[in-house]
N, C-alpha and C positions, 0 to 999 in steps of 0.2 A: 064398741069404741073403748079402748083402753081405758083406764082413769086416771094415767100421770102421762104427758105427753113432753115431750121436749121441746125447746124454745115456743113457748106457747104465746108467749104476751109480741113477740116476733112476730110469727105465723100470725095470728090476730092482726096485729100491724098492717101486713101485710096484704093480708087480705080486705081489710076496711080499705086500704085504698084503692086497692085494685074496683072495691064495688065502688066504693063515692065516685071514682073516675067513670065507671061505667052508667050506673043509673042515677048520681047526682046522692048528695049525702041526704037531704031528705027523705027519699024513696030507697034507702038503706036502713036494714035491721036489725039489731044485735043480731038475729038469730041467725040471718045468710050471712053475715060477718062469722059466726063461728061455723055456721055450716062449710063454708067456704075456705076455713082453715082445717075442717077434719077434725072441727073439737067441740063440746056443747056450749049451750048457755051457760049454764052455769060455771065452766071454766072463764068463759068471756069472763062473768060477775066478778071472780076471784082474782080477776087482774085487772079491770077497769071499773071505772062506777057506772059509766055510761057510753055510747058509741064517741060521744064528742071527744072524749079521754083517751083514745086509743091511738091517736098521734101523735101524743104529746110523751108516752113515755112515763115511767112513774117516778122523778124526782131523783132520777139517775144523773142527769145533767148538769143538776144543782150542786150532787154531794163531789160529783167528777171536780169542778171548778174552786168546791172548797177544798180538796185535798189537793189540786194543783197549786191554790194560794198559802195550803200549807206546809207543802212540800219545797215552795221556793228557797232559794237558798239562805241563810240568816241575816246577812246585809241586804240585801235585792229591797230598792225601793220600792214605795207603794205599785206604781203603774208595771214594776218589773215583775211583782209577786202574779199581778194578774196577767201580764204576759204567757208569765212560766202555767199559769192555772186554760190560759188557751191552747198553748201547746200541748199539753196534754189532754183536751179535747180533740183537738185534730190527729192527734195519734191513738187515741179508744173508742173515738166514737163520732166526727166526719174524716171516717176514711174514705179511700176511693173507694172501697164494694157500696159504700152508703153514699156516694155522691148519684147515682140516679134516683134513687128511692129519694131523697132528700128534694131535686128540683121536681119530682113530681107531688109530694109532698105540699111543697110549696104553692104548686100551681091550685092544688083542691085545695089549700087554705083561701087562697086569694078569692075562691069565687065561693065564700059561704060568712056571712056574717059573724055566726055563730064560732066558729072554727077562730075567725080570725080575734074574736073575742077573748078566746082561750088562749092564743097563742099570746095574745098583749099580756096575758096575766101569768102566765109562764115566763114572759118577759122581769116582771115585778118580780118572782121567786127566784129568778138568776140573779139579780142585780143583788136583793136579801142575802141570799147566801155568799155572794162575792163580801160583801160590806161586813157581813160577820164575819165572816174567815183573816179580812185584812182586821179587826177590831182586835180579834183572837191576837193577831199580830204584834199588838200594841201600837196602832196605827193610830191617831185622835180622828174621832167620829167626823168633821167635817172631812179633811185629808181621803179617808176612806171611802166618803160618799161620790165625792169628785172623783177617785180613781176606779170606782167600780164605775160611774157611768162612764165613763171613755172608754176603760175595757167594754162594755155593753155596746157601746157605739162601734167599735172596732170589730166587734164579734157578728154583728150585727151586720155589717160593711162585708167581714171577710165570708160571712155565711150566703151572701148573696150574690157574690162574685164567684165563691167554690160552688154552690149548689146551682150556678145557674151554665155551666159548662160543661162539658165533657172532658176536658183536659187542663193544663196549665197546671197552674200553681194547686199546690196541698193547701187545705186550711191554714195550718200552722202558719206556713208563708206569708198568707195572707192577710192571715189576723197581727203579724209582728208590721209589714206594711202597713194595715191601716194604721197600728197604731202611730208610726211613725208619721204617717201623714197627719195624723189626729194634732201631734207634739207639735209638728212644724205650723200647723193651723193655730191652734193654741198662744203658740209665742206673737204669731200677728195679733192676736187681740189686744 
């Protein structure tokens, strides 16, 4: 087996879900996870700490969302900064080649305790890095916490509606709708 492989933490990806789907994530093992991508353990270790970590991706998510909020334009208010930080999620990384991978994803999340554990606290690491990037902003800390969780909420919304179809609407779309709906809810309270 070679010893530098390409898209390795991908291929791993991949193939962990392909087995959690198959024989359930507890009766899955690092080792037929890498077996299963054509690469050893010890590559697995160099990209993940452990099988739980191998859907979640290594904090590519986070830094995506802070460079979208700091890439927004220099007026663009709070909730717009995060707009502009979803839009550029849905154009890197929930594209359509990722929209199946993504609701099957979701599906072996929904049915493992543990998984969905991880996924709550990758939630917290999203929310963190939206909240810094708008602080970075010079955005005041309360302002910034209420506009990252509605972006959160909306991302949230738009990820469950993109990942749970085969067509429609792009993320992007989606995520600028919920927010929309989010505002129009919002002003009713």
């Amino acid at each position: 087996m070679a010893r530098w492989q390409p898209h390795a933490p991908e291929r791993l990806a991949v193939a962990a879900l392909e087995l959690f789907e198959e024989r359930g994530y507890e009766n899955t093992t690092v080792i037929e996870i890498a077996e299963r991508a054509g690469l050893t353990k010890s590559t697995f270790f160099r990209h993940f700490q452990d099988k739980r970590e191998v859907l979640f991706g290594r904090g590519s998510m986070t830094d995506l969302l802070a460079k979208g909020i700091a890439g927004a334009p220099a007026g663009a208010a709070p909730l717009e900064a995060v707009a502009c930080a979803l839009d550029l999620v849905g154009q890197e990384a929930f594209t359509p080649e990722r929209r199946e991978f993504a609701a099957r994803r979701r599906t072996v999340i929904a049915g493992h305790p543990e998984l969905q554990e991880r996924e709550a606290l990758k939630g917290l690491a999203l929310v963190a890095s939206m909240t810094d990037a708008l602080r970075r902003r010079g955005v005041p800390g309360l302002t910034a916490c209420v506009a990252t969780e509605l972006g959160a909420l909306a991302m949230k919304i738009a990820y469950e509606g993109w990942s749970g179809t085969t067509g429609g609407a792009d993320f992007g779309t989606r995520a600028r709708q919920a927010l929309g709906d989010i505002r129009a809810a919002t002003a009713l309270c």
